[in-house]
C-alpha positions, 0 to 999 in steps of 0.5 A: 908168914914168909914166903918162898922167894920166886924163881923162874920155873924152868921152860917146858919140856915142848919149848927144847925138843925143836932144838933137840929135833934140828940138832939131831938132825945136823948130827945125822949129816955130820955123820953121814960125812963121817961114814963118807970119810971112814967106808968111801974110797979114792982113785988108786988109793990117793988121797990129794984133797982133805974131802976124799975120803980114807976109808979108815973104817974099814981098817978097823978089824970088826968092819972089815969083817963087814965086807963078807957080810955087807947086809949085816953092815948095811943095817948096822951103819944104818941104826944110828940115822934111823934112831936120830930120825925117829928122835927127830919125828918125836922133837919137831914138826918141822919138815924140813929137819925131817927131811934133813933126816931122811935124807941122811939116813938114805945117804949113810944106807947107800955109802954102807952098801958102796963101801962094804959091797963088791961095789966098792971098786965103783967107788974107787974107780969113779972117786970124787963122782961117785960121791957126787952120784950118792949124794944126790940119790940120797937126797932124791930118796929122802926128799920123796920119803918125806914129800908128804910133810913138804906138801902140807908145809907148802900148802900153808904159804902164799901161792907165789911162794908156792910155785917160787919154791916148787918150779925150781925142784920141777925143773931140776929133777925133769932136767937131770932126767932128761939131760944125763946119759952115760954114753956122752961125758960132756953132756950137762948133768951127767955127773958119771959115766953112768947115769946112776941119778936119773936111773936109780935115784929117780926113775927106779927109787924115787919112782917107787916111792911114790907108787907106795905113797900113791897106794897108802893114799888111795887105801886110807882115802877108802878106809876113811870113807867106809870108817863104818864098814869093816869090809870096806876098810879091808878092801881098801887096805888090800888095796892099798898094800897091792896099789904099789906092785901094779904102780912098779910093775906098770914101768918095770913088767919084768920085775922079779917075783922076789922083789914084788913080794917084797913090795906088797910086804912093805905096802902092808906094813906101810898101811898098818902103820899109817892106819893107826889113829887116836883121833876121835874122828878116825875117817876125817884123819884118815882122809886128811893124811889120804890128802897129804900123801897124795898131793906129795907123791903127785909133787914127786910124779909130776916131774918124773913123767915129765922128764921122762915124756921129754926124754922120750921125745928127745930120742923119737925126734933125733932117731927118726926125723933128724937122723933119717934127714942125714941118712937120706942125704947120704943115700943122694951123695951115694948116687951122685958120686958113687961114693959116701962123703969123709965128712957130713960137712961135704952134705951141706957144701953140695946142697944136699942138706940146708944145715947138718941138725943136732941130736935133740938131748936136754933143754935148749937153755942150757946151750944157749945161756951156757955155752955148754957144747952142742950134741952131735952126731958122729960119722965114719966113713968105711968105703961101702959103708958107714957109721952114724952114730948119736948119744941119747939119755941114759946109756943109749948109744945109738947106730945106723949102717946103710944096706951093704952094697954088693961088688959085681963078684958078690951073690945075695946068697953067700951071706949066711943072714939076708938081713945084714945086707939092709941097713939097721938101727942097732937101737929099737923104734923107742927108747928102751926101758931101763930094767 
């Protein structure tokens, strides 16, 4: 009796998906290149380096028949990334295709809308940093959205890989938060003339990820404590798709009944889906996912209120101790010479002021090691008047004018408003919010 000759069984099915799951995941940032090349624009139209893009999508007669429906463009240019990230999630465990996922579907949705919307002329007027500026909040969206499995992964490895891995992360974000304004260009991190990364990507998108992921872990962690309890779990679900619109509307409270509708339509979704479990003990599960979104979304929090806290001081100190030093002096210079100096300069040659200080803006380190150039204030001298001026994060811009001195021909009572007789911040006490 003969017996068949062996032959190697062909792997299994598992062993090729983590290759099938990394190679969908650089198709996704091969094609967001793609749709960076095909929907983005350049300066006038020029094309002078290979990376621009030509925007040779929108030639084609059906995209551009896009551009009066950029929504529907949106979603269409978007299907491919969503499709490759769910293949993703399906092949591999591996977080970091994932992310890689994630953030190129988060990349192709924001170059959909710049290069099928009205913000297109964005796009062609700021060019190669508008590019810049997409990139980067694409990755800062996409990194939030997976934050969770980062989480668990770094939970795995020794605490000094840990905070060797994390720190970095840490200190960029609550850098870019705190060192880029749209109202100074030669500041550190300020990628364009407007600050669309700290604004939208982080403190807007990345900041309301988080107030979803933060509601998702509070509504499972009571799900799966009162696993027995059918009102229990109801509660905790309500609260938990609520949880995000009180999270948005804690930084944003003017935020529009539209847009909280829609936020707890997604908490909803977000909890019904993320609720659902085959494993036979549903609370332990539910609280070990609570675990994860939780320990992700505070990875993500802790550097934007960080930032943001820091930021905040930045403004309170330059605006009310270092600038209120200068306005003080100019008053004493006013006093003495009946006029106010052509330059500050002239404040420390007559002794009124030690040194001139700095606006506050930004971590010191990069002044010190990178020889970047110091924020100043600006001045300008008017006669009777003057102008002081410094930049601060995001796209404040703030002034002072000093009380308007009468001439002896001059009543209080010919100006319509007293107030403009006193001097003024054209800027409030705090920094302002951004929405």
């Amino acid at each position: 009796m003969q017996t068949a000759p062996e032959t190697n069984p062909p792997p299994p099915r598992e062993s090729r998906l983590p290759v099938l799951g990394w190679g969908m995941a650089l198709g996704t940032m091969a094609y967001a290149a793609s749709i960076h090349h095909g929907l983005g624009g350049t300066e006038f139209g020029q094309i002078t380096h290979p990376w621009q893009p030509t925007g040779f999508l929108r030639e084609i007669e059906w995209v551009d028949g896009l551009l009066e429906h950029w929504g529907l463009g949106i979603l269409i240019f978007s299907a491919p990334a969503v499709a490759a990230l769910g293949i993703i999630a399906f092949a591999t465990r591996s977080c970091v295709a994932r992310t890689i996922g994630s953030c190129g579907l988060a990349c192709v949705a924001l170059m959909a809308f710049y290069g099928l919307s009205p913000a297109l002329r964005i796009w062609e007027f700021f060019h190669w940093r508008a590019s810049a500026v997409i990139l980067a909040t694409g990755v800062a969206l996409g990194c939030t959205l997976t934050s969770p499995l980062l989480a668990r992964r770094l939970l795995s490895l020794r605490p000094r890989f840990q905070v060797l891995l994390y720190l970095p992360v840490f200190f960029a974000v609550g850098s870019i938060i705190r060192n880029a304004t749209g109202s100074d260009e030669t500041l550190f991190l300020n990628f364009s003339p407007w600050p669309a990364i700290p604004v939208l990507g982080l403190e807007i998108g990345a900041y309301g990820i988080t107030g979803i992921l933060f509601g998702l872990a509070l509504g499972l962690a009571g799900a799966g404590l009162a696993n027995s309890r059918g009102w229990l779990r109801a509660l905790a679900f309500a609260l938990g798709a609520l949880f995000p619109l009180l999270w948005f509307a804690s930084r944003f409270p003017r935020t529009d009944l539209t847009i909280g509708v829609s936020i707890v339509a997604l908490g909803a979704v977000c909890m019904f889906v993320f609720s659902w479990t085959r494993a036979r003990d549903r609370g332990q599960e539910l609280l070990r996912r609570a675990t994860y979104l939780f320990l992700g979304a505070s990875m993500v929090a802790a550097p934007l209120f960080f930032g943001r806290a820091l930021a905040d001081g930045d403004y309170a100190v330059t605006r009310h101790i270092r600038a209120q030093a200068i306005i003080d002096a100019l008053e004493a210079f006013y006093r003495d010479e009946s006029a106010y100096p052509e330059d500050l300069e002239e404040l420390v040659n007559g002794n009124y002021m030690d040194s001139l200080p700095k606006p506050r803006i930004g971590f010191e380190i990069y002044y010190t090691l990178g020889g970047l150039k110091r924020p100043e204030f600006e001045y300008r001298n008017l006669g009777p008047s003057y102008v002081l001026e410094f930049s601060s994060t995001a796209w404040v811009m703030c002034s002072y004018n000093p009380p308007w001195i009468l001439d002896d021909d001059e009543d209080p009572e010919d100006f319509s408003d007293p107030e403009d007789l006193l001097g003024a911040w054209n800027c409030p006490n705090d920094r302002p919010d951004l929405w």
